[in-house]
N, C-alpha and C positions, 0 to 999 in steps of 0.2 A: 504494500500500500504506500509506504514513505516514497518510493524509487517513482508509484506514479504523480505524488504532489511535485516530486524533485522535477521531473519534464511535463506537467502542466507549469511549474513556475518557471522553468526554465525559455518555455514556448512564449508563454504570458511577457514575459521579459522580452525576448528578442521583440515580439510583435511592436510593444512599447517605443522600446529604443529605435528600431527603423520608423514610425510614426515622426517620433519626436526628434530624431536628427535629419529628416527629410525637411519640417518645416522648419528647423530652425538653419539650416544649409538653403533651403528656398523660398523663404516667405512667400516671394509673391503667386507661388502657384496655390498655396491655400486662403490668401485671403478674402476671395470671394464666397467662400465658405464660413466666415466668419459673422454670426449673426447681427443685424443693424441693434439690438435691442443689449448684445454685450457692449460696441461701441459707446452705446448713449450711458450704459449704466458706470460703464470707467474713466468713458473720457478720453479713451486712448482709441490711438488709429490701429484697420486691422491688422498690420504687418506687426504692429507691439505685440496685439493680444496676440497672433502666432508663436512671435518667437517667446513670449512667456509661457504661453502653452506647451512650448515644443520643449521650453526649459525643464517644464516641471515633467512633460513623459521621458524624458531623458533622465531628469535625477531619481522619480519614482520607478520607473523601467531597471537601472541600476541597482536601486536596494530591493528589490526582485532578484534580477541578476545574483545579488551576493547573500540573498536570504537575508538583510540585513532589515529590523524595523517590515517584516513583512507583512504581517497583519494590516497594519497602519498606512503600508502604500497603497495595497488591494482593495483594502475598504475606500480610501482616497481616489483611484482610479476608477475605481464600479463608481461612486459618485459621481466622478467626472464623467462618464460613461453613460450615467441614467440622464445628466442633463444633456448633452448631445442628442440621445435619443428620445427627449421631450423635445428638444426643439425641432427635429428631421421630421419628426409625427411616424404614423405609418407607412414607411421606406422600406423598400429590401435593406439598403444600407442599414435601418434601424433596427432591424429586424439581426441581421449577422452582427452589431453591436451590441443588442439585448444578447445573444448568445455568448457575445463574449465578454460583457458586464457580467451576465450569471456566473463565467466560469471562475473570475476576477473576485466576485464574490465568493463562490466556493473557496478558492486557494483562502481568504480570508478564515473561515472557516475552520478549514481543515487544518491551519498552523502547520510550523515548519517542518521540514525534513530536516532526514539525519545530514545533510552535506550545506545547509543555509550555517550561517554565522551566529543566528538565532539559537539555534540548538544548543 
């Protein structure tokens, strides 16, 4: 059972980390993805909120990566994950994100493996 949270976290991680070094390596191909009603609520233009976004899948993607604080990222990420998919509505997109918020949640759940730093 450990060996399969080990490569759901492990998978959960990569996905993360190419997310978030793609936008924060290319902002401008995600900023039209960026919704007008987070603009208005920060005040910041879309390529900010990207590369903040892409900050934070890069550094929670990471302590996935090393099992470090895992709990804490995956619940983190499934949240970031459930508003995404409030705001896309009913999408296929939304739809493979719910799938992978659940899984995000699960690894929350089911706490570390024997190879995380947690342990």
């Amino acid at each position: 059972m450990k060996r399969g949270i080990f490569v759901l976290r492990i998978g959960l991680a990569m996905l993360f980390l190419w997310f978030g070094f793609s936008q924060f390596l290319d902002p401008s191909m995600w900023t039209s993805l960026v919704p007008q009603w987070a603009s208005s609520l920060t005040g910041l233009e879309p390529s900010m909120i990207v590369l903040l976004n892409g900050g934070f899948e890069i550094a929670a993607g990471s302590l996935l990566a090393l099992g470090l604080y895992m709990r804490v990222a995956a619940c983190l990420l499934a949240i970031h994950l459930a508003v995404i998919i409030f705001d896309l509505g009913f999408t296929a997109v939304a739809v493979r994100d719910f799938a992978i918020m659940m899984s995000t949640f699960a690894l929350a759940l089911l706490g570390p493996d024997e190879y995380s730093l947690d342990a």
